[in-house]
C-alpha positions as semicolon CSV with decimal commas, in nm:
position;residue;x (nm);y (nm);z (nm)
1;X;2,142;-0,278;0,576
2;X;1,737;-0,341;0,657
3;X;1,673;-0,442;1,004
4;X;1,456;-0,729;1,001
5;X;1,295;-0,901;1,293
6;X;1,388;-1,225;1,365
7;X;0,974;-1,360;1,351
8;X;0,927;-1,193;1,025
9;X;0,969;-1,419;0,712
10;X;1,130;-1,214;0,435
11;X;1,207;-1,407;0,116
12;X;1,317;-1,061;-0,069
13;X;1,695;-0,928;-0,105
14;X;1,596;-0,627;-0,240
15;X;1,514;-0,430;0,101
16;X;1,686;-0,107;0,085
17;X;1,900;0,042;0,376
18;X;1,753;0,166;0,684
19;X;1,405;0,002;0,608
20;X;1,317;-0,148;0,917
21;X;1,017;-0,474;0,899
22;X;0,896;-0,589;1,225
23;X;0,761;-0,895;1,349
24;X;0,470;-1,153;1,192
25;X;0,553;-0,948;0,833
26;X;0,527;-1,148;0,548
27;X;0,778;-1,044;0,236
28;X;0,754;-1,273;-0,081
29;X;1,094;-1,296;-0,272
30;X;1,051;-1,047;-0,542
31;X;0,899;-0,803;-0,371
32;X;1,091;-0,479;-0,438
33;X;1,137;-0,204;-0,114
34;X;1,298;0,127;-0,054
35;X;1,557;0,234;0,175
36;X;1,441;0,403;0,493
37;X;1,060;0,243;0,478
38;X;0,900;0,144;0,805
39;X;0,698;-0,193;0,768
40;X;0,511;-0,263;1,059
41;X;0,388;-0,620;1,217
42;X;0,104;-0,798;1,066
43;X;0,170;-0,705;0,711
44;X;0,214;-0,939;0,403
45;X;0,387;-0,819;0,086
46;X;0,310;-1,034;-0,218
47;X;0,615;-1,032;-0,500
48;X;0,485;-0,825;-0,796
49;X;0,505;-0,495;-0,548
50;X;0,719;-0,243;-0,614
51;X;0,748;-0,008;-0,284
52;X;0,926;0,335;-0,283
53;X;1,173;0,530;-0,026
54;X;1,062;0,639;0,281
55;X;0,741;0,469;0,331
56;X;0,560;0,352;0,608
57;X;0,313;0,045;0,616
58;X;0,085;0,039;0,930
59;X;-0,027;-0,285;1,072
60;X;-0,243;-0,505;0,893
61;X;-0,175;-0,410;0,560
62;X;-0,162;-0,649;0,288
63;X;-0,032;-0,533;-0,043
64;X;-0,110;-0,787;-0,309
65;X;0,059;-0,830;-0,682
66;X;0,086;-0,542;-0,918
67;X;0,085;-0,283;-0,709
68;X;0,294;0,066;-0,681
69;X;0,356;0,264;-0,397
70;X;0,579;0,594;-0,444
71;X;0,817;0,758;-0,235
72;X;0,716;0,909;0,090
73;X;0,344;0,741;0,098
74;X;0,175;0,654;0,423
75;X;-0,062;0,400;0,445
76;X;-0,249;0,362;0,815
77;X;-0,345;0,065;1,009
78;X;-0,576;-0,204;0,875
79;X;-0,626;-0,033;0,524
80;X;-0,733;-0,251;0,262
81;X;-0,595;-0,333;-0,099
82;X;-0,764;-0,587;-0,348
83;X;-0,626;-0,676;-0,726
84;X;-0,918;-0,853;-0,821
85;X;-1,247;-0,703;-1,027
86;X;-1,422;-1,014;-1,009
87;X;-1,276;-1,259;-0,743
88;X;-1,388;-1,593;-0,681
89;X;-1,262;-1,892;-0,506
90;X;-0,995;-2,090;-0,745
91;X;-1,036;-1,925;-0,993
92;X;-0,801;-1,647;-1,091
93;X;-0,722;-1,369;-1,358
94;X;-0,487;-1,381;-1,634
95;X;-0,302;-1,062;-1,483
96;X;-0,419;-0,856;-1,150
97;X;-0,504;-0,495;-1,139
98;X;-0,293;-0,369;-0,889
99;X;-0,344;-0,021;-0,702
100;X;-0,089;0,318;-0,752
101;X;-0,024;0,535;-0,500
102;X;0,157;0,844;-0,575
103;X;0,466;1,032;-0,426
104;X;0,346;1,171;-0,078
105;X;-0,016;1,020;-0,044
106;X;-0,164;0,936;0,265
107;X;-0,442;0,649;0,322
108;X;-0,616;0,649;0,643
109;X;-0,662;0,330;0,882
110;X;-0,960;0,104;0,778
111;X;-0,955;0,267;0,433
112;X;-1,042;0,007;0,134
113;X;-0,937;0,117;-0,259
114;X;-1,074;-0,105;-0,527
115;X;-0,865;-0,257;-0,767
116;X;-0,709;-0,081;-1,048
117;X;-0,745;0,262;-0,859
118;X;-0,472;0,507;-0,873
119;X;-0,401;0,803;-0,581
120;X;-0,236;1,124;-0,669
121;X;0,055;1,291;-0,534
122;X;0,011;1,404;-0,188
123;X;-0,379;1,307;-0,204
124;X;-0,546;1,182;0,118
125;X;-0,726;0,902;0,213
126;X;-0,972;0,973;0,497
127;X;-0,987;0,615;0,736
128;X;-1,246;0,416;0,662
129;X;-1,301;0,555;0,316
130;X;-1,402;0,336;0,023
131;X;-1,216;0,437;-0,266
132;X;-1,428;0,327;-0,597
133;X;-1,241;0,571;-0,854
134;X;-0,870;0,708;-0,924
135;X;-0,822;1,015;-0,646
136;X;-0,643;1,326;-0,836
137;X;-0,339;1,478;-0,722
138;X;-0,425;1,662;-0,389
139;X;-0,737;1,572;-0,317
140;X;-0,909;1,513;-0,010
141;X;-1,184;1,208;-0,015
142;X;-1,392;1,088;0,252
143;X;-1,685;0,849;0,268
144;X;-1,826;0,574;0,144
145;X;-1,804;0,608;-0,175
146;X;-1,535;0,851;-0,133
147;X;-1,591;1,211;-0,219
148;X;-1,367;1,463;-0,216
149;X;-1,409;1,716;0,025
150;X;-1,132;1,962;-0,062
151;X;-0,743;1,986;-0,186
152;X;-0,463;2,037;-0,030
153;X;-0,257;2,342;-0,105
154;X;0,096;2,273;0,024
């Protein structure tokens, strides 16, 4: 069974075991979430998410429609995710581009990835990185825009 705080609002049923979501979190009814995830306070998940095993969702993160997380991702405090190339107010796309991470990525606090980007497996997000392009597998990126600055090995 998920432990769920009794001030989060969770619409979802399909919370795996052992994920624990703490207070003020926000989970719309289709959201999808592994089992053993950690889902901090202060974070909203919209329903058109699909969120892996073992994952762990800092505070104030919003994950918004159409986006993938893998197993084993972390993503820090505060980090940013947008679906929308062009937004404006009222008036919305036919379909959103939502953001891939990859099995075992990190993304630093205060980070902010553009719609449509995808991370690689066990890439890494410095914090307050703006991520304007898909990250490969392994990388390193840092900066605004981000760069990569090296790749991990192991």
């Amino acid at each position: 069974m998920p432990q769920i705080h009794d001030l989060a609002d969770v619409k979802s049923i399909n919370i795996g075991t052992d994920t624990r979501i703490w207070q003020y979190s926000v989970i719309f009814e289709k959201a999808r979430i592994g089992s053993n995830c950690n889902i901090c306070a202060h974070t909203l998940i919209e329903n058109d998410v699909i969120i892996g095993n073992n994952v762990t969702v800092k505070s104030g993160v919003f994950i918004w429609d159409g986006s993938r997380i893998e197993d084993d991702v972390f993503i820090g405090p505060n980090a940013t995710f947008t679906n929308d190339i062009m937004p404006r107010s009222k008036i919305y796309p036919d379909t959103f581009k939502g953001i891939t991470v990859k099995k075992g990525a990190s993304i630093g606090a205060n980070a902010t990835i553009l719609p449509g980007i995808e991370i690689g497996e066990y890439a890494m997000i410095g914090a307050g990185a703006v991520v304007t392009k898909d990250v490969p597998d392994r990388a390193v990126v840092v900066g605004n825009p981000a760069k990569i600055i090296r790749y991990i090995t192991e």
